[in-house]
C-alpha positions as CSV (number, residue, x, y, z in Angstrom):
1,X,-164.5,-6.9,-23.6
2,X,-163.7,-5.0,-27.0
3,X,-166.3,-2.1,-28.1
4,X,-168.3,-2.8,-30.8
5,X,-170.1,0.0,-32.9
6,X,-173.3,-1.0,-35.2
7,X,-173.4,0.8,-38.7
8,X,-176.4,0.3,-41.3
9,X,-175.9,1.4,-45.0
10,X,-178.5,1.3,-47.7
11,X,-178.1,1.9,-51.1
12,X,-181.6,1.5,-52.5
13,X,-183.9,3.1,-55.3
14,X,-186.8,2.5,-57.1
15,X,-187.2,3.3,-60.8
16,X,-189.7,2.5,-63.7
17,X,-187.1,-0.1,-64.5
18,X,-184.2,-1.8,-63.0
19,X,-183.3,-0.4,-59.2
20,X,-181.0,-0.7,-57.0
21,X,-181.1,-2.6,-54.0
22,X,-178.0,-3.1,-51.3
23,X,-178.6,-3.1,-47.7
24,X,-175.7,-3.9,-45.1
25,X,-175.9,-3.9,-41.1
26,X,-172.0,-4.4,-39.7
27,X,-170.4,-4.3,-36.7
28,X,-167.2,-2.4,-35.8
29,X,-164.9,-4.0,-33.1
30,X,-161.8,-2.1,-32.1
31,X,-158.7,-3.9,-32.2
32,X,-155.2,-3.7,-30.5
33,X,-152.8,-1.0,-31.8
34,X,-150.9,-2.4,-34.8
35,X,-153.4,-5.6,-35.1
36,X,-154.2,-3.9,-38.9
37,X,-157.6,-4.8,-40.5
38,X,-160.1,-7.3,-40.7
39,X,-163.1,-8.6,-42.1
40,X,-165.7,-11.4,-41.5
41,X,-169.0,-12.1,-42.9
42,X,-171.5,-13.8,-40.1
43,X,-174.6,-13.5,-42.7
44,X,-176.6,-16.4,-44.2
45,X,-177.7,-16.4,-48.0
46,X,-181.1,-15.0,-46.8
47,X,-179.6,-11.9,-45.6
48,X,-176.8,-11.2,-48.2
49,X,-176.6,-14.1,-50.7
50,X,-172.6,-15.3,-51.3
51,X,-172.3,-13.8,-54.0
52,X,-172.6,-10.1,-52.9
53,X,-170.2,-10.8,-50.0
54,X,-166.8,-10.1,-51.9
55,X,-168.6,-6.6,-53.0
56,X,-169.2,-5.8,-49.1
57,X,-165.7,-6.6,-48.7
58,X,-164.6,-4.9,-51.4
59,X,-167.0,-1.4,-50.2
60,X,-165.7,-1.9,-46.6
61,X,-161.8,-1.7,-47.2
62,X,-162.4,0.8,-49.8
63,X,-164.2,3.0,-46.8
64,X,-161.4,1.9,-44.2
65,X,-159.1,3.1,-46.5
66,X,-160.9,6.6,-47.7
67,X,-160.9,7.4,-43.6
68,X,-163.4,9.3,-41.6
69,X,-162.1,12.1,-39.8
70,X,-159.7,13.9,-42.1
71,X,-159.1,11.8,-44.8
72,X,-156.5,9.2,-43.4
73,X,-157.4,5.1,-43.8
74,X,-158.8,3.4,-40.7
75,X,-157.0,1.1,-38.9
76,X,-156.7,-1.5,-36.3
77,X,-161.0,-2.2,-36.5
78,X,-162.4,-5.3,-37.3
79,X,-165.8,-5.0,-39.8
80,X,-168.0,-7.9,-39.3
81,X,-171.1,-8.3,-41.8
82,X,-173.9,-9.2,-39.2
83,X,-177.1,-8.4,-41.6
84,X,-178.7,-6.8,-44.5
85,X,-181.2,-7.4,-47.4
86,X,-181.3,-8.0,-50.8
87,X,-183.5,-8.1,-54.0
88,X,-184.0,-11.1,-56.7
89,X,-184.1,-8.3,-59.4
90,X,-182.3,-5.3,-58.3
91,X,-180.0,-6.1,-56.2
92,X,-176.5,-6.0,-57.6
93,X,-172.4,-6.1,-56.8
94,X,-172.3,-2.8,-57.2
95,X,-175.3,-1.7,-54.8
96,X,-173.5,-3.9,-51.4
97,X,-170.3,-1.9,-52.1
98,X,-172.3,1.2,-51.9
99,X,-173.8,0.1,-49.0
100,X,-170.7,-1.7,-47.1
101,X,-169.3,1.7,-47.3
102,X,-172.6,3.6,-45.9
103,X,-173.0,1.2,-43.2
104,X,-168.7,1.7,-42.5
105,X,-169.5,5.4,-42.5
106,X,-172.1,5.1,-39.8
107,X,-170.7,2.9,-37.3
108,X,-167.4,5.5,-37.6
109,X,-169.5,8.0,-36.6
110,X,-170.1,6.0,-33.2
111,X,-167.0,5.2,-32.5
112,X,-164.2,7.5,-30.6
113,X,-161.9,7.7,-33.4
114,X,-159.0,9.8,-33.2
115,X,-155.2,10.1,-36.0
116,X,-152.1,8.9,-35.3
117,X,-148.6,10.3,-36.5
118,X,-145.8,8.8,-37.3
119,X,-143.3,9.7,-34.3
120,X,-139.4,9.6,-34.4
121,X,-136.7,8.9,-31.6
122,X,-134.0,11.7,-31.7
123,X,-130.5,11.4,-30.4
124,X,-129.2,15.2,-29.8
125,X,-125.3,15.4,-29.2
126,X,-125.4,19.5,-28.1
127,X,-122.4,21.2,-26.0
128,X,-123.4,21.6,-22.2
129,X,-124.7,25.1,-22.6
130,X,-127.1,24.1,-25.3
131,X,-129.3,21.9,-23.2
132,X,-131.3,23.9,-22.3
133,X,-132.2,25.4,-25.5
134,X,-132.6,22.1,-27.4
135,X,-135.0,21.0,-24.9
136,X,-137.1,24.0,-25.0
137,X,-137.3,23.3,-28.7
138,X,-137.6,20.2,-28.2
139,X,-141.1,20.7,-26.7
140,X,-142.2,23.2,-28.5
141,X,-142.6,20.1,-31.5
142,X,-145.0,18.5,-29.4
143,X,-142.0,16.3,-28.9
144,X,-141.0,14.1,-25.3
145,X,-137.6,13.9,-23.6
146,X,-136.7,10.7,-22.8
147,X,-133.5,11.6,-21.5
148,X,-130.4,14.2,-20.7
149,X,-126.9,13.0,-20.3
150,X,-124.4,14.8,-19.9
151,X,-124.2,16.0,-24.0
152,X,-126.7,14.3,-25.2
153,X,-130.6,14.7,-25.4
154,X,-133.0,11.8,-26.5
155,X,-136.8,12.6,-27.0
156,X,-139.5,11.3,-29.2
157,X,-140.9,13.9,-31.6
158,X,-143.8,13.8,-34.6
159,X,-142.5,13.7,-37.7
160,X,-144.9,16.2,-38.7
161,X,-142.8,18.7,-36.2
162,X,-139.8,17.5,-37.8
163,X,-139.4,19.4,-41.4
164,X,-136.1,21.9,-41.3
165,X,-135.1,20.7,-38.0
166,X,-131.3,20.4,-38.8
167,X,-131.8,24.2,-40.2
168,X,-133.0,25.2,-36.5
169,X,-131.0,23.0,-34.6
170,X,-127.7,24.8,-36.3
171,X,-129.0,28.2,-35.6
172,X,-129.7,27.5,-32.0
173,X,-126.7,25.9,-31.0
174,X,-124.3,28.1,-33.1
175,X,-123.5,25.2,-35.5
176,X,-122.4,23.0,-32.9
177,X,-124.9,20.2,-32.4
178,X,-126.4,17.5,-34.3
179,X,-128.6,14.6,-34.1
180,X,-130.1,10.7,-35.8
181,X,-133.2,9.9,-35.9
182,X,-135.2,6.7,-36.3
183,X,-138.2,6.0,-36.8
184,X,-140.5,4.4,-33.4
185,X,-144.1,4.4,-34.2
186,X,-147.1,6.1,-33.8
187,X,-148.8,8.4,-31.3
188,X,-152.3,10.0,-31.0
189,X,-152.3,13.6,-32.2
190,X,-153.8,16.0,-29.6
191,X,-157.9,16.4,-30.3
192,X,-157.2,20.7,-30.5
193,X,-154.7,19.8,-33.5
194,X,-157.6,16.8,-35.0
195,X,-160.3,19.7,-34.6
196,X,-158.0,22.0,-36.6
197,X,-156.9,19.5,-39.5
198,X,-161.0,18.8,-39.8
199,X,-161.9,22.5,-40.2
200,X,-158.6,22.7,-42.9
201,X,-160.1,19.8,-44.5
């Protein structure tokens, strides 16, 4: 059964003249890793009338997109519209946006969300007595070997622990080794490096 997460977003005020009136309840369904983003709309016009639903849409990818945690878009969730409210006189495009991106917001902030990195696999060619050392390195980048054989080392690592590696892989192997690299996916980053990036943020 996926896990579902209820948000509600209202965007409304009352002025002496024209106010503003958008009010959005969704639902936040976690999807597989790499199934992307969607969207449905399960509302009738007494809830949300039509024409507001591209402007929920609209607020919702533009929230997916803008991210939660620290910045980075949302993915792999699927928003459905399930209800809301509306006004003959103030309700307008404009007000379900803001509130498609309230009600996003708020169902986030229920669900376990966590970042992923972009990770890359690494095929070390190192003399014998270097092993070790590249290893060691090797997980001091957050990064997992895969394999040793004979010379050469494959691991995963985060591209993040990536930047100047060819610098430091000369240096510790006296010149002697070297590596490709190819891109393989993503991977959660540890929570006591999320908690970090949010109090940097």
């Amino acid at each position: 059964m996926k896990e579902t997460y209820i948000g509600e977003g209202r965007h409304i005020r009352k002025t002496g003249g024209l106010g503003s009136h958008g009010h959005c309840i969704v639902e936040l369904s976690v999807l597989e890793r790499g199934a992307g983003v969607e969207f449905e709309s399960k509302v009738n016009n007494t809830m949300v009338p039509d024409k507001f639903i591209p402007s929920v849409k609209l607020g919702v990818l533009e929230a997916l997109q803008a991210g939660y945690l620290i910045g980075h878009p949302i993915v792999d969730v699927k928003i459905t519209l399930i209800g809301g409210t509306y006004h003959d006189v103030d309700s307008k495009p404009e007000d379900f946006k803001q509130a498609a991106k309230l009600a996003v917001k708020d169902a986030c902030s229920k669900a376990p969300m966590t970042v992923l990195e972009p990770v890359s696999h690494f095929e070390i060619n190192t003399p014998v007595e270097f092993i070790g050392t590249v290893v060691s390195d090797v997980s001091k980048r957050r990064g997992k070997i895969t394999s040793t054989e004979q010379q050469l080392v494959t691991a995963e690592i985060p591209v993040a622990e990536t930047f100047g590696y060819a610098t430091d892989l000369r240096s510790l192997t006296q010149g002697r080794a070297d590596f490709t690299s190819t891109p393989c996916g993503y991977e959660e980053v540890p929570q006591d490096i999320i908690k970090g990036l949010m109090l940097n943020k």
